[in-house]
Legacy VTK file of the C-alpha trace (Angstrom):
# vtk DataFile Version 3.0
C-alpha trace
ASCII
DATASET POLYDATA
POINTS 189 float
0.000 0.000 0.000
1.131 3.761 -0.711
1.794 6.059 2.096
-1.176 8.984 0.605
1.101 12.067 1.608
4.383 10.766 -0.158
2.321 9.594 -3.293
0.601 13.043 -3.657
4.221 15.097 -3.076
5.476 12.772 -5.839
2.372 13.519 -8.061
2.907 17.316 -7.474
6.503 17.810 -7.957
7.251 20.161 -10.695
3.601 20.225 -11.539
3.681 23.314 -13.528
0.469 24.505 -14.773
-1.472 21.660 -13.147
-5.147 22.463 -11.878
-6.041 20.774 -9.100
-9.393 20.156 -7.517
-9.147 18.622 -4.319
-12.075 16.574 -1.972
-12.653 17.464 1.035
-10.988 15.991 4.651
-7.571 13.917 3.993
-6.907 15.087 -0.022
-6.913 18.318 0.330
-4.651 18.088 3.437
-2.310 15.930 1.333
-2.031 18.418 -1.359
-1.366 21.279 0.827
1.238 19.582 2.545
2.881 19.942 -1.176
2.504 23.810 -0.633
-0.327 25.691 -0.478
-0.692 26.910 -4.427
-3.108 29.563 -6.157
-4.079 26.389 -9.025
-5.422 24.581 -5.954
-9.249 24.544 -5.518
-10.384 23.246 -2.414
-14.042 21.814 -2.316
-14.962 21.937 1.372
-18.426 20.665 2.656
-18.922 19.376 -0.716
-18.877 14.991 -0.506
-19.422 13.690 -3.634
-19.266 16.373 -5.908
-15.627 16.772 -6.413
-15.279 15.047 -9.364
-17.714 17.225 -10.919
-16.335 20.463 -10.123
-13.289 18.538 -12.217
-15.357 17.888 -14.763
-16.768 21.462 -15.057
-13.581 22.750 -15.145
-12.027 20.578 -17.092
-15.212 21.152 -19.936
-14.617 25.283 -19.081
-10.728 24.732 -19.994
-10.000 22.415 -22.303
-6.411 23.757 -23.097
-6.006 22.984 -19.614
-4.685 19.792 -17.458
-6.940 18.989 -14.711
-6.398 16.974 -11.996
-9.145 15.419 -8.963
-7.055 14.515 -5.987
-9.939 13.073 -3.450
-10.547 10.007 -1.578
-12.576 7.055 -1.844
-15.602 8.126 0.243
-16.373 10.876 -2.018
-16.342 9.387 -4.856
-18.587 6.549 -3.437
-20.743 9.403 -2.930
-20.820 10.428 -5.964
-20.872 7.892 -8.177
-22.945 8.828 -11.410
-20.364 11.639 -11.594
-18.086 8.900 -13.088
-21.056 7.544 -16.012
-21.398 11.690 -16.826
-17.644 11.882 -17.368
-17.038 8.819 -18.996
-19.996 10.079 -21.584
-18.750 13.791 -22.131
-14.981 12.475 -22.445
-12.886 14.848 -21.201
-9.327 14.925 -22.787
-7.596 16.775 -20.394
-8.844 15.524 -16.646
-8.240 12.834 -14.803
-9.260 11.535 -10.975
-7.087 10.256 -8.673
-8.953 8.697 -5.972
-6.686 7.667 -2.664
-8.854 4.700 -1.450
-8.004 3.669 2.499
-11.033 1.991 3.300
-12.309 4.139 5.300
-14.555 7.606 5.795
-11.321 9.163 7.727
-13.307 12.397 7.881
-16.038 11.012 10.210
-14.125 8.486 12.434
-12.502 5.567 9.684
-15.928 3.740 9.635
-14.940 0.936 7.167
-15.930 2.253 3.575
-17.460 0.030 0.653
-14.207 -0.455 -0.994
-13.614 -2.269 2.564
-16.123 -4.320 0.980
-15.461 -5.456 -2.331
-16.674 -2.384 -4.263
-14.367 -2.086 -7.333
-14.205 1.799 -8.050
-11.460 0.741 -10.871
-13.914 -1.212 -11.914
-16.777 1.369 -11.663
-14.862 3.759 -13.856
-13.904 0.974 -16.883
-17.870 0.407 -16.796
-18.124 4.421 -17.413
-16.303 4.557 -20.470
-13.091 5.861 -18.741
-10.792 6.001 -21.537
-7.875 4.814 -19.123
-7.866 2.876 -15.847
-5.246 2.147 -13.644
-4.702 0.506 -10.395
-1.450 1.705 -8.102
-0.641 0.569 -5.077
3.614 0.531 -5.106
5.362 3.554 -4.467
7.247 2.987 -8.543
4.067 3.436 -9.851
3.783 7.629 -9.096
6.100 8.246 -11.301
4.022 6.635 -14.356
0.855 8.522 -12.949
2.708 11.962 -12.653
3.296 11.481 -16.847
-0.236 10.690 -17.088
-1.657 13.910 -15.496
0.234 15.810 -17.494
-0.135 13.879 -21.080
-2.637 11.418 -21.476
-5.365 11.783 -23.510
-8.293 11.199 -20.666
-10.891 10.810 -19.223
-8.273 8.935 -17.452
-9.321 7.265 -13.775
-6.195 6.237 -11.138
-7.088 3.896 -8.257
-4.401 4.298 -5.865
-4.543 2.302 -2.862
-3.134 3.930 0.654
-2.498 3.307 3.681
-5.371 4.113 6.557
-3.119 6.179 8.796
-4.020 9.509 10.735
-1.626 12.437 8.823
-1.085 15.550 10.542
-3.845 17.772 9.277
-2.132 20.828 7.162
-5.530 22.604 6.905
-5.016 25.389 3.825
-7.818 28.435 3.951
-11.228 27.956 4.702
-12.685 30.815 3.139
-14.203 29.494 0.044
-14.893 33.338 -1.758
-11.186 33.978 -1.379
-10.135 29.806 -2.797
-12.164 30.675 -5.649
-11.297 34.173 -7.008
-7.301 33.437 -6.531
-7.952 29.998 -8.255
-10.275 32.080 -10.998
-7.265 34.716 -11.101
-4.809 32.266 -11.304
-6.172 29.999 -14.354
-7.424 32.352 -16.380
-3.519 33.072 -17.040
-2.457 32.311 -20.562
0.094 29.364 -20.346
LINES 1 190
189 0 1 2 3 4 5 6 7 8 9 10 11 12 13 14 15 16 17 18 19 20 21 22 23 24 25 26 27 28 29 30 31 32 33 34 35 36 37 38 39 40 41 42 43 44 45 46 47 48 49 50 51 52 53 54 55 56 57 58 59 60 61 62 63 64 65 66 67 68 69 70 71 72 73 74 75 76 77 78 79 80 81 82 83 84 85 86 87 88 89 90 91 92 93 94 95 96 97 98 99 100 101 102 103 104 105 106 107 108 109 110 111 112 113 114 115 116 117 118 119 120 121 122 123 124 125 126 127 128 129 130 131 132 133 134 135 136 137 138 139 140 141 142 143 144 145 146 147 148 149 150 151 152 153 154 155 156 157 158 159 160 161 162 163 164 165 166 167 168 169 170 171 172 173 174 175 176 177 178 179 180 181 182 183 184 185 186 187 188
């Protein structure tokens, strides 16, 4: 299994350009313990919709690389967000869902994935044009090239560890998140 916060710092390194949308709880404090960065939007009090705000943005910026860094819980949650992005095929975003087991936000109550439920899986079903299953610490390397070239929709199941991280919590204030995130993209590359 992966340790979440080194697999995310070696997903971020050098990450240029890189939009990133992150889930709420555990995700988001992974990716700010990369460094807090103006391309990093922040969905708090939002489970389940992450990969939807992806795939909004990814549809708003198509000359842009998009990545969802969120867990498994809220992608259980949201589930028919995978069938919608598998149908409108997004090139340029993929989802990179850190599966533990668990709902770490609420107490690491055993999640379905716990259970059997094949997210992987779930996505191939979708019409994900790429699916891949990580779970080796090699493998981030591989997944870094793919967030910044593939041709997606492009789904990464990367199992972690169910450890308690220190909590690096970035800004809370959502109006402030989104205007520096708006400021920030709308940059010509």
């Amino acid at each position: 299994m992966l340790d979440r916060r080194d697999f995310v710092a070696r997903l971020l390194v050098d990450r240029g350009e890189l939009l990133v949308v992150t889930g709420l709880g555990t995700s988001t404090f992974d990716v700010v313990a990369c460094g807090d960065h103006s391309l990093n939007f922040y969905v708090w009090s939002g489970m389940g919709c992450t990969a939807m705000v992806g795939l909004g943005l990814a549809l708003a910026r198509p000359d842009r690389r998009v990545a969802v860094i969120t867990g498994d819980g809220d992608v259980l949650m949201g589930l028919g967000s995978l069938a919608t992005i598998g149908v409108k095929q997004p090139g340029n975003l993929s989802i990179v869902v850190l599966d533990n087991g668990h709902y770490a936000a609420t107490g690491m109550q055993a999640s379905h994935t716990a259970a059997g439920v094949d997210l992987a899986g779930t996505a191939k079903s979708c019409g994900f044009r790429h699916v891949v299953a990580v779970s080796k610490p090699d493998a981030a390397a591989g997944v870094r090239t793919m967030l910044h070239t593939q041709q997606g929709p492009t789904f990464i199941h990367a199992r972690v560890k169910a450890d308690d991280q220190p909590r690096i919590i970035p800004s809370r204030d959502g109006h402030a998140i989104k205007y520096r995130f708006i400021e920030a993209s709308a940059k010509q590359l």
